[in-house]
N, C-alpha and C positions, 0 to 999 in steps of 0.2 A: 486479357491473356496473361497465364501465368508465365514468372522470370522462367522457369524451363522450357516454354514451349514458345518465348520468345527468344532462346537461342535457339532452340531448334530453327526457329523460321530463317534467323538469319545465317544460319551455317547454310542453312537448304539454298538460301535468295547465293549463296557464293558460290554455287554448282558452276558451272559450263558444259555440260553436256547436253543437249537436247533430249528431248524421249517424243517422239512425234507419233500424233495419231495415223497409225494407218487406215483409213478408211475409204473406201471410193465416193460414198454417199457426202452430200455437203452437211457438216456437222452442224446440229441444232444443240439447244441448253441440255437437253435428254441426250446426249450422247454422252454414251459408257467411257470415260476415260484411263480409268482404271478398277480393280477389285481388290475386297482387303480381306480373305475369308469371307466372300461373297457376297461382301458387304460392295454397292456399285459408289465409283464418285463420278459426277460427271463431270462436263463441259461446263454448265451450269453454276456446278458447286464454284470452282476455279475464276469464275468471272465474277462471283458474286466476293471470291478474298480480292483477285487482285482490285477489283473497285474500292474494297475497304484499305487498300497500303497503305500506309504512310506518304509523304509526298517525296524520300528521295529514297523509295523505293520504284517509286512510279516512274521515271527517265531511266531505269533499265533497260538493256535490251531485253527485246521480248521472248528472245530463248531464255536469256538469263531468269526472265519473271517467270518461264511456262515452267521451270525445274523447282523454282522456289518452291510455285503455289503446291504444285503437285507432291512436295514432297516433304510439305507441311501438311497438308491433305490425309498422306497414308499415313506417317506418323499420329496424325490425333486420333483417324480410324483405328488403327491399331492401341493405340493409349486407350478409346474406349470402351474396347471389347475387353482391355484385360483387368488383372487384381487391382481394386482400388478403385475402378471408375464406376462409382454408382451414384445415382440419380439421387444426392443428396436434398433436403428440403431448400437449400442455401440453390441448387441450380436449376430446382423447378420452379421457386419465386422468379429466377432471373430468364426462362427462358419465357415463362410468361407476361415478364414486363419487354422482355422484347419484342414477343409477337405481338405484343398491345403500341410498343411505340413503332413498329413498323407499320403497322397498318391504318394507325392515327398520320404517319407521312401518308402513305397512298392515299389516304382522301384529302388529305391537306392539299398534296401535288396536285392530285385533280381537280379541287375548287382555283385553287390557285388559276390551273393553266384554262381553265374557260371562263375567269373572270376579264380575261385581256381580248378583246374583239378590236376590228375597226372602231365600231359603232359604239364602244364603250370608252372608246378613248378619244375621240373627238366631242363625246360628252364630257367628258372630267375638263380636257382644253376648254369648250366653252365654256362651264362653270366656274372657269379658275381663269379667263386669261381674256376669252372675246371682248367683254364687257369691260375689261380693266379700265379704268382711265390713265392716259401718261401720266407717269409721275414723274419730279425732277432731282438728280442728284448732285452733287458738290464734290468740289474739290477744294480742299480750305488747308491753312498751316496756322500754327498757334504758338503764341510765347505763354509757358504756364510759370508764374512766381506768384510769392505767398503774400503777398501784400499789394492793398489798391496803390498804395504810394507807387510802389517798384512799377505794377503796371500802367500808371500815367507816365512815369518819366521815359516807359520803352515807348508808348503812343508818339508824345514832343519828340523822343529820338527818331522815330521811325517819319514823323513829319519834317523833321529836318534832312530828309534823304539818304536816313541809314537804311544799309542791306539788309531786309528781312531776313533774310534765311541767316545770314552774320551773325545778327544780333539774338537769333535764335539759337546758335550753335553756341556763343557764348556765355545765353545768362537761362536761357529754359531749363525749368527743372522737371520738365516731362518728360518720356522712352521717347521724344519725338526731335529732341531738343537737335541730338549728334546727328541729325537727318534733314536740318534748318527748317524744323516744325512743322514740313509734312506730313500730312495726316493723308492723302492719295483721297480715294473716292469715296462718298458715303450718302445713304438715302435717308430717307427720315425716318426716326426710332432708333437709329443707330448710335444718335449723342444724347445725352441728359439736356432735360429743358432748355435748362436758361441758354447753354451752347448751339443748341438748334436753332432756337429761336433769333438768337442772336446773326448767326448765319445767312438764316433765311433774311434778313431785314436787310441785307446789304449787296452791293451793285459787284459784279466782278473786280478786282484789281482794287475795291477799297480796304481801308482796315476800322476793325471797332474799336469803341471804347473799350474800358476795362469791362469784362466778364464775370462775375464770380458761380463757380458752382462749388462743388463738395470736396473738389480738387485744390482747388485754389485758384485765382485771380489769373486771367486769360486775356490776350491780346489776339484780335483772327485777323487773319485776311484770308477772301472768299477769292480765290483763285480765277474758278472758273465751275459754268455749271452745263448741265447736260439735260435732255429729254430722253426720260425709259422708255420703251413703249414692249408690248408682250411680244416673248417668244414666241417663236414659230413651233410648231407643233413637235416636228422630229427633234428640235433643242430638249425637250422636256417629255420627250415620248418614254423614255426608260423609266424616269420621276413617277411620272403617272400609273405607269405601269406596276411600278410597287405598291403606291397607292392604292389603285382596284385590288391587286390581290389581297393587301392585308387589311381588307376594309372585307372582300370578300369570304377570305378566312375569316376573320373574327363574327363576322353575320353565321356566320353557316354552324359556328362552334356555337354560339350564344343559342342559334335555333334547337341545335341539336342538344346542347345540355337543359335546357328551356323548357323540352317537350320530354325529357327521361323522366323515370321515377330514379328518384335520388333519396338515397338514406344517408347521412353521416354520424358521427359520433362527435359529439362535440367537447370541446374544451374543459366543460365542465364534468364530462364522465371519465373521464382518461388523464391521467398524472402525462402530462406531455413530456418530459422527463424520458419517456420507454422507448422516444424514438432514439435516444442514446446507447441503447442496451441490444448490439450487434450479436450478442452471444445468445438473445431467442432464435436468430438462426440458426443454428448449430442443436434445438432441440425437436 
């Protein structure tokens, strides 16, 4: 939208007065709202701007919205009947990329919304979840320093009955440290090797040896651990749900570009360079 015709919209959106249909008939998107030089707007036209607002256009009241839309409506009708408004090449490209990308939505929406059944979604569940085996997650805290010395003498320390989390808050040099080396829950894949692994080898409430990974030299204890076992269906119903449709979309696009006849111009015949040169519109 042009800067003029986006003040117009908003001096229009600051009206107060209503202009109500009178009609006895219950109004459909065909209903005559107004006339511009017998040019008709409907009911129709108006639903299809206020859908497009802005978002704090949108919590208007709704007389305030019905004077807005209407009265950006007769303004453009009238902008396009008069001097000036001609069907430039700059706004026939653009009304035909619009009816191209609107109607590429309508089939998207529709693939989309009969990709999601029952039956299609307690398939993806079982696929992804029945079969799962539990897996186990952890709860562990860690002292990170740079050196095996440093981290043996925090082990002796820690065996002589110093407070982990203490000794953590004063000498760790990891985002973990000011938190007394809680690291909270974690599954497997979520730490580098050797810390995993490390992890995994040890009883609740013990601590390890020194560690080393890429970070630097590590001291754990393995707090405490847990049994995952699969969500329930409605936990991961919305998940799935996206899943089918854009697994659905992309089959349907892939089919439908797949089976066109398709010509392009490639790379090698066109200075790619031209898609820069915004003033071929204008001839």
């Amino acid at each position: 939208m042009s800067k003029t015709l986006r003040t117009l919209t908003a001096a229009a959106l600051a009206a107060t007065l209503a202009w109500p249909v009178s009609s006895q008939d219950t109004p459909t998107a065909d209903t005559v709202v107004a006339t511009v030089n017998g040019v008709d707007i409907t009911l129709g036209h108006m639903l299809m701007v206020r859908a497009g607002l802005p978002e704090q256009y949108q919590q208007l009241p709704v007389d305030v919205l019905w004077d807005g839309v209407m009265e950006q409506l007769i303004q453009q009708t009238a902008l396009s009947q008069g001097e000036g408004a001609t069907e430039t090449r700059r706004v026939t490209l653009a009304l035909d990329n619009e009816r191209r990308a609107l109607l590429a939505a309508e089939a998207i929406t529709a693939v989309a919304e009969g990709a999601v059944t029952d039956e299609a979604l307690q398939a993806a569940y079982d696929a992804q979840y029945a079969n799962a085996a539990a897996g186990m997650e952890y709860n562990a805290s860690h002292i990170l320093v740079e050196t095996e010395e440093a981290a043996a003498a925090i082990v002796t320390e820690l065996e002589g009955g110093a407070d982990f989390a203490e000794v953590a808050r004063e000498k760790s040099t990891g985002p973990s440290g000011p938190s007394g080396g809680s690291l909270g829950w974690f599954g497997p894949g979520m730490m580098v090797a050797p810390f995993e692994d490390a992890v995994e080898a040890l009883e609740p409430g013990t601590i390890s040896a020194p560690v080393q990974t890429q970070f630097g030299w590590h001291v754990i204890r393995l707090n405490e651990t847990r049994t995952t076992t699969a969500p329930a269906l409605e936990e991961v119903r919305d998940a799935l749900a996206s899943e089918l449709q854009q697994k659905a979309v992309e089959d349907h696009i892939d089919a439908l570009v797949g089976a066109a006849e398709v010509t392009r111009t490639t790379k090698q015949q066109i200075d790619t360079s031209i898609l820069n040169n915004l003033d071929l519109l204008e001839n």
